[in-house]
C-alpha distance (Angstrom), angle and dihedral (degrees) to the residues before:
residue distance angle dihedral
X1 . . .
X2 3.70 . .
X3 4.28 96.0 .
X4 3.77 87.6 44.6
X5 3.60 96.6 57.8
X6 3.47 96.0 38.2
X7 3.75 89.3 53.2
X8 3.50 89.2 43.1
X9 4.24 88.2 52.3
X10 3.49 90.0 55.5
X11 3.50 91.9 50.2
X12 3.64 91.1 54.4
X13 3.60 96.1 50.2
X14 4.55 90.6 43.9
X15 3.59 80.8 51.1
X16 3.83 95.7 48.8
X17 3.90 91.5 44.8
X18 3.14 85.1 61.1
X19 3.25 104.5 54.6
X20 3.71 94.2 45.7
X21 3.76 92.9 48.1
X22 4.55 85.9 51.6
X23 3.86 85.1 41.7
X24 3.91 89.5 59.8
X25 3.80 94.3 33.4
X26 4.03 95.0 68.6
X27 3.36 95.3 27.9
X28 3.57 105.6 48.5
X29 4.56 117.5 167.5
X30 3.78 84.2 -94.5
X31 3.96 120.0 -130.0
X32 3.58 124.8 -108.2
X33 3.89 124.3 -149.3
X34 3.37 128.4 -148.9
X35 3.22 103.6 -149.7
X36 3.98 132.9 96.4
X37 3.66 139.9 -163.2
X38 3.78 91.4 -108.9
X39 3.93 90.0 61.1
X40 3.95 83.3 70.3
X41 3.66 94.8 44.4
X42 3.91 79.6 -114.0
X43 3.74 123.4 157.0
X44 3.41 115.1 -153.3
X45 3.96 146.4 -180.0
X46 3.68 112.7 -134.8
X47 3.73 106.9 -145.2
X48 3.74 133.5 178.2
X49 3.87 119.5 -139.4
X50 3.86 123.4 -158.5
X51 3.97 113.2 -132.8
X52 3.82 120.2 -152.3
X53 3.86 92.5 -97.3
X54 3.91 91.2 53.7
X55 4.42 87.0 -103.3
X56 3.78 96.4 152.4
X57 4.40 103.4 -132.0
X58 3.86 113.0 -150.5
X59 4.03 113.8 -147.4
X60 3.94 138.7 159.6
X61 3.31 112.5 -127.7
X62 4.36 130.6 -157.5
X63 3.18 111.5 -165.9
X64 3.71 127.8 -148.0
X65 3.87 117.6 -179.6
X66 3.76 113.5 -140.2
X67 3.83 85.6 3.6
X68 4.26 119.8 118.7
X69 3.91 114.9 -110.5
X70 3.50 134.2 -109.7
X71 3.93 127.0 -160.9
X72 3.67 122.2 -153.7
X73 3.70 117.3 -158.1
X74 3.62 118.5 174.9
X75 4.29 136.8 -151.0
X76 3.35 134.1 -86.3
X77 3.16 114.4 -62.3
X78 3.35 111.2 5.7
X79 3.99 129.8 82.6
X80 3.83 135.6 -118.0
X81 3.98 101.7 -79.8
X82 3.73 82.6 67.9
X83 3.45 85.6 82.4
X84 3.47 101.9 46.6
X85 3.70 101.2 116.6
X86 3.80 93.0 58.1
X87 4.10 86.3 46.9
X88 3.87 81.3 57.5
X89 3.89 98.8 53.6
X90 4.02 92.2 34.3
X91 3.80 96.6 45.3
X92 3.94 95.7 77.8
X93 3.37 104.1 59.4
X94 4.17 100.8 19.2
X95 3.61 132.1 52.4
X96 3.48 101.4 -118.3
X97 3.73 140.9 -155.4
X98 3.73 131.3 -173.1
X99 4.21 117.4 -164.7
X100 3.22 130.2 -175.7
X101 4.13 119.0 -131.0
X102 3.68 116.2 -114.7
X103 3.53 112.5 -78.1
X104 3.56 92.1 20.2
X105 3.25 137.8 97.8
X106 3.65 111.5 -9.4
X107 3.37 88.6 -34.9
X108 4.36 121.3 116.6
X109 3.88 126.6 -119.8
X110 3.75 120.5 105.0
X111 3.90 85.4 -125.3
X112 3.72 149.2 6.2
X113 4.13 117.6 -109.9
X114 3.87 88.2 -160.4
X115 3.78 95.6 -116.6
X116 3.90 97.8 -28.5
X117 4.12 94.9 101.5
X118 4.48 93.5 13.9
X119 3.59 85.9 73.2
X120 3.71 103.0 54.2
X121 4.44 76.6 42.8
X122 3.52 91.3 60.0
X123 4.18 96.2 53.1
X124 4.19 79.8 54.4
X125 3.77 92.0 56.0
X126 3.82 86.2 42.7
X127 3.87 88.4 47.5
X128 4.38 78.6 50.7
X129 3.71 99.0 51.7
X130 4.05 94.1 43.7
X131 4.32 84.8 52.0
X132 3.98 78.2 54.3
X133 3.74 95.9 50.8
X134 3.74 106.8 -103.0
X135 3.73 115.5 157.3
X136 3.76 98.0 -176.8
X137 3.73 123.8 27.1
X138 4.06 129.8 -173.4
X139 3.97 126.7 179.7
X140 3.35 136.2 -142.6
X141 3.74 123.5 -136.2
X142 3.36 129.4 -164.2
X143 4.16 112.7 177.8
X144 3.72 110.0 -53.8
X145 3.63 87.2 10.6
X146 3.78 89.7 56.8
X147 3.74 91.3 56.1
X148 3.50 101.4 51.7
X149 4.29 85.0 52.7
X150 3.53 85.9 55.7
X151 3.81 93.6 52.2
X152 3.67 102.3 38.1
X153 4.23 88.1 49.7
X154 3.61 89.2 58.7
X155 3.37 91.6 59.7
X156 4.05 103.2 32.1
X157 3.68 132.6 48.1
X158 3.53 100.0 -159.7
X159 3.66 88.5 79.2
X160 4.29 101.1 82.0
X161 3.26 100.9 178.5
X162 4.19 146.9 9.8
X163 3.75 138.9 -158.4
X164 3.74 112.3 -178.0
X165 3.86 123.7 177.3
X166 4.19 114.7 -148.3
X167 3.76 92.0 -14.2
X168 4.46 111.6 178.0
X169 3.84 109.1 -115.7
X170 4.11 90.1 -151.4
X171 3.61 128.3 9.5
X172 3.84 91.1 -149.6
X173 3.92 94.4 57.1
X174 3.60 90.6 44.8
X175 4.10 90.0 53.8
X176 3.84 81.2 56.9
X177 3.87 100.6 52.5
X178 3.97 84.5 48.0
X179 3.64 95.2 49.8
X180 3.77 88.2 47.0
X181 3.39 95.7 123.7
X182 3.36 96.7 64.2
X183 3.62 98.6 60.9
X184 3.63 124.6 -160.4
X185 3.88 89.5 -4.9
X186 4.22 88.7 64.8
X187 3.83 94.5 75.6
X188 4.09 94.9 59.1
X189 3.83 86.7 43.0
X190 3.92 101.1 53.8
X191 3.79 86.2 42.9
X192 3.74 92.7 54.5
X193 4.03 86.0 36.8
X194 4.56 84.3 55.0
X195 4.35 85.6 39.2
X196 3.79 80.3 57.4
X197 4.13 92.9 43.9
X198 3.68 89.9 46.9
X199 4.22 92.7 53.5
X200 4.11 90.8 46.7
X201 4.34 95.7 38.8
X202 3.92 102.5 26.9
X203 3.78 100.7 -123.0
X204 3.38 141.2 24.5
X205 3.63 125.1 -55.3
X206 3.78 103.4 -165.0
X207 4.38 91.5 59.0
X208 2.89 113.3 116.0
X209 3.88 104.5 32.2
X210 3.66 108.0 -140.2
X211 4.20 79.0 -126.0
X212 3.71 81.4 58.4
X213 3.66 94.3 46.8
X214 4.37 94.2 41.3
X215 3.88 84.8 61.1
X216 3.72 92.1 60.4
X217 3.80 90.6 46.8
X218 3.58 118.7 109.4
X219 3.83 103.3 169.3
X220 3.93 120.2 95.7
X221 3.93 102.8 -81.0
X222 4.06 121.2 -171.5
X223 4.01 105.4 -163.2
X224 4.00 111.0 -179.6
X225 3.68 125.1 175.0
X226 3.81 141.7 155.6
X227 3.89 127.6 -101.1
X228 4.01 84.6 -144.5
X229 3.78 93.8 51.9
X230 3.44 102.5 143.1
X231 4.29 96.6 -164.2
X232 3.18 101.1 35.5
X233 3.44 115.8 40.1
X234 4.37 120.2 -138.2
X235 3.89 84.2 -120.7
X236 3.83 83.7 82.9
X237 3.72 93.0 51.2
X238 3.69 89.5 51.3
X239 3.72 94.4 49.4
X240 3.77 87.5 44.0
X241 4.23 91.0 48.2
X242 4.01 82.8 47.0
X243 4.06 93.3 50.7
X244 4.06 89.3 44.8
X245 3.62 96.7 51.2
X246 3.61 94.7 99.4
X247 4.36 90.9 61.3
X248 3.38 109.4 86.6
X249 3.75 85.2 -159.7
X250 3.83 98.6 60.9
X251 3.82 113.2 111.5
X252 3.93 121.0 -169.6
X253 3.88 127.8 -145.2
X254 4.00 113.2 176.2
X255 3.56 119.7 166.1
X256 3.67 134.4 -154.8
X257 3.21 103.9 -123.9
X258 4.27 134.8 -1.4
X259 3.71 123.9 118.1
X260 3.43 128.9 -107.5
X261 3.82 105.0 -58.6
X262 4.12 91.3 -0.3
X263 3.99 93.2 139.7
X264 3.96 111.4 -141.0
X265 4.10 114.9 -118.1
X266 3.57 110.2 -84.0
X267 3.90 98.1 24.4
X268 3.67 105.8 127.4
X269 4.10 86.6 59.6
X270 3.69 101.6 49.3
X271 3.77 87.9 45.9
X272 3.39 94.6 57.7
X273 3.71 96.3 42.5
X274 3.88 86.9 54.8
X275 3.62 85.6 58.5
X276 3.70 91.1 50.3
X277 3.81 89.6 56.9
X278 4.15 94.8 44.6
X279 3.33 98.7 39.5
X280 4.04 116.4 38.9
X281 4.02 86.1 43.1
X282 3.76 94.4 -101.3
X283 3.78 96.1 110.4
X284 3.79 118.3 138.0
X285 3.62 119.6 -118.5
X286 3.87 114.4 -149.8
């Protein structure tokens, strides 16, 4: 009896690791900017959006009348004034709207499902922007952000065109470079830590891969990332670079060095001049 409960002890406890570890995972302490729309000399509409589930999304929102649309999403776990300084550059040439993920922010939802519900989200703010006349709408990504672009462009035309910065190719794969330590032990423990994901969300959150999804994309895409980036790894650029090499419209920027989110000199300028290209028809086709 002894080795049985032991074993079954130690099952227990894997089991309640695991739990803990999911627990923390979607409900991260979330990160507060300190930065506001007046620090850009930016006038903006607060709106609230209503996702599918009823989650109330906060965003800011600049309009432009007769003007394409850009989306801002912003990383994990941070909140829309993050990307502030890209609202600044975009603002005078794009209407532009910033939203806060679910959870985050000052945004409902008692969790984030890492793109599984922000994608259905983002065809809401889409659904928003068209109700405000916008003929032609690109996003922004930045990490987590840039993910759930991926996935919700697969699925919905009205998005014509994406830049995301150090998005994760597969949400599984990254589990296992986080639980690296643990060895062989981390693959049973993120698949008890996505049994647990499936029981709280109803399905699972890392189908489709945003990989998966970029390779049904057809719309220009601009993916940059850092070689250095020390949470998400270049491997998921590479895979991402290998999914898109069917668009002739995908364009590639790594760097060789820059942290996670460090923004290379002369990045709010290019990214706005890729939306010039993608969205007023005048994109270049390699």
């Amino acid at each position: 009896m002894k080795p049985a409960l032991y074993a079954g002890l130690v099952l227990a406890a894997f089991l309640l690791a695991s739990l803990g570890s999911f627990w923390l995972a979607v409900r991260p302490p979330r990160l507060t900017v300190a930065l506001s729309p007046e620090d850009y000399r930016l006038r903006v509409e607060a709106v609230r959006i209503r996702a599918e589930d009823g989650v109330s999304l906060a965003g800011w929102f600049l309009p432009r009348p007769g003007a394409p649309a850009v989306v801002l999403l912003h990383g994990y776990p941070a909140e829309k004034a993050d990307l502030l300084p890209l609202a600044s550059a975009l603002a005078p040439q794009f209407a532009t709207l910033l939203v806060d993920h679910r959870y985050f922010g000052d945004s409902e939802g008692r969790a984030t499902t890492l793109g599984f519900r922000e994608r259905q989200d983002l065809k809401r703010v889409l659904d928003f922007l068209e109700s405000r006349g916008a003929t032609a709408v690109g996003v922004f990504g930045f990490s987590l952000g840039g993910a759930v672009a991926l996935l919700t462009a697969a699925e919905d035309p009205r998005i014509r065109a994406i830049a995301a910065y150090a998005p994760f190719a597969d949400l599984r794969a990254l589990g296992h470079e986080l639980y690296g330590w643990m060895w062989l032990a981390r693959y049973p423990f993120v698949e008890a830590m996505l049994l647990w994901s499936r029981l709280a969300f109803g399905g699972d959150i890392t189908r489709p891969t945003p990989a998966e999804a970029a390779a049904r994309v057809k719309v220009p895409v601009w993916l940059v990332h850092s070689r250095t980036d020390e949470q998400i790894p270049f491997r998921h650029a590479e895979r991402l670079r290998a999914a898109l090499g069917a668009n002739t419209r995908a364009e590639f920027e790594f760097m060789d060095r820059g942290r996670h989110g460090e923004l290379p000199a002369g990045f709010e300028g290019r990214l706005v001049r890729f939306f010039q290209r993608a969205l007023a028809g005048r994109e270049v086709v390699s």
